[in-house]
N, C-alpha and C positions, 0 to 999 in steps of 0.2 A: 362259500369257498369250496364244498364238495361237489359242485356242477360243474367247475374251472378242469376246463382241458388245456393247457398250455402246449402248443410246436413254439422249436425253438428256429430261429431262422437257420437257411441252408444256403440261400443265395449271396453270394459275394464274402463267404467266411470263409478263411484258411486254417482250419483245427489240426494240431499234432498234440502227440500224445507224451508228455515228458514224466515218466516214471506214474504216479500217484496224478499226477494234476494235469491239467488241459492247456494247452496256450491256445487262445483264439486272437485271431490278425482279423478287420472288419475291413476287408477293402475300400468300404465306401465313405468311412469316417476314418481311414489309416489311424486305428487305435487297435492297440494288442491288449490283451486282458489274461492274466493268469487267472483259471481256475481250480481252487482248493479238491481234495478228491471226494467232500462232499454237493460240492457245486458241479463238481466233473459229472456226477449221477446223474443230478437235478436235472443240469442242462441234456446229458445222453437219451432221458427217458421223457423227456416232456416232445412225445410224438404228435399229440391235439384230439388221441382219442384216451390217453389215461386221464384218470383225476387226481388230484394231491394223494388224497388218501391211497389208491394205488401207488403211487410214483414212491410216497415213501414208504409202504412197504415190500416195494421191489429193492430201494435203496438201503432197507434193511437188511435184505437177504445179500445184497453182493457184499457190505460193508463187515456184516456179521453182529450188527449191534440193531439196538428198536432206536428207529427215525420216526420223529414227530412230525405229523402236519404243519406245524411250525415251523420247524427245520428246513422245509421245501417250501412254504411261504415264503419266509427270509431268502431263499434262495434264487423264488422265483422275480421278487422285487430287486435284487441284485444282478441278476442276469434284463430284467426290463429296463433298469435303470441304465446298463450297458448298450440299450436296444440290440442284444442278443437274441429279444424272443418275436418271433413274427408277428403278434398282435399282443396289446398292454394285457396285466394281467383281467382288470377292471374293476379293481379296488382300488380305495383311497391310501396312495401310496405313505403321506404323513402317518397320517394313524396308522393302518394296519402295519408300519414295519414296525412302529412304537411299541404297539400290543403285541406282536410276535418275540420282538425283543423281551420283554414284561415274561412274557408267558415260558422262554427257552433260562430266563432266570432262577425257574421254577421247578426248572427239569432237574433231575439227578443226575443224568448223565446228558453232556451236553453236547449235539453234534453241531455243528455252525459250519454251514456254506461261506467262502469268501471267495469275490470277484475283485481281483484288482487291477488295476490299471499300470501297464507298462507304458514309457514314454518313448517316444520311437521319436528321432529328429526327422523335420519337413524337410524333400528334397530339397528345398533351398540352403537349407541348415547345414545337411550334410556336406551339399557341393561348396558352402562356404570354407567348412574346415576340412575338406579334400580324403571323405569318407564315404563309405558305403550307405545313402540314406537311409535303407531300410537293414541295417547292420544287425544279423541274429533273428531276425523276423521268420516265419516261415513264408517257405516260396514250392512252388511245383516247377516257375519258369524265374530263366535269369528276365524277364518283363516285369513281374511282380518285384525287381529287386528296385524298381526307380532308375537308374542311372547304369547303364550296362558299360560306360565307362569307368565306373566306381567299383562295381561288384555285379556279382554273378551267384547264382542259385546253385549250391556245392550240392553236391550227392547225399548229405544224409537230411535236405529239404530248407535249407535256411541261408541267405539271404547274407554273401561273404566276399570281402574284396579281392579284387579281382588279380 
């Protein structure tokens, strides 16, 4: 696990920044994913030339609190299992989230990355009930909104009928 240099993918992701936590839009799987403001770190700092042990204790210093290697395992297997990250981590996903979880049980103080999955309707979905498909998603272009008869990409980046 100390040789693991994790990048996090950059092609075809729409990231904005919502207070503490991350929204990620994955153009290619139209899946959005919140992430937690210790998974925001995880994902910010995994460039492909730090190692965990760095990554968490860069994520230490911004946080203001000690981040375990664990903590950024869990996080890295949360963001792979998103296919957020441009190559798998290369561990046995079963086990090592098992034993990361095991091990952050362990911890006194507990930081925990979480990746969640928002549900965004398929253009078909939306134009059935006469909405903005991608309703509240981020967007740069009213084109990322799906249906630019439905909606249009507003000024502060997100994806709102029209």
């Amino acid at each position: 696990m100390a040789s693991v240099r994790p990048r996090t993918r950059t092609n075809r992701l729409v990231t904005r920044d919502l207070g503490d936590e991350l929204l990620v839009y994955d153009l290619e799987r139209h899946k959005a994913y919140c992430l937690n403001r210790v998974a925001r770190q995880v994902f910010r700092h995994c460039d492909g030339a730090t190692t965990i042990h760095d990554i968490a204790i860069r994520i230490g210093d911004v946080l203001g609190t000690r981040v375990s290697e664990d903590s950024v395992f869990l996080g890295l297997l949360r963001l792979e299992k998103a296919h957020l990250l441009e190559h798998p981590v290369g561990l046995d996903l079963r086990t090592s989230r098992r034993e990361a979880l095991r091990n952050l049980g362990r911890a006194a103080a507990v930081v925990v990355p979480l990746v969640t999955a928002i549900s965004v309707p398929t253009s078909a979905q939306a134009q059935a009930t006469g909405v903005c498909p991608t309703l509240g998603a981020p967007c740069q272009s009213t084109a990322e909104c799906g249906n630019p008869n439905k909606c249009k990409c507003n000024p502060v980046g997100r994806c709102a009928p029209n």
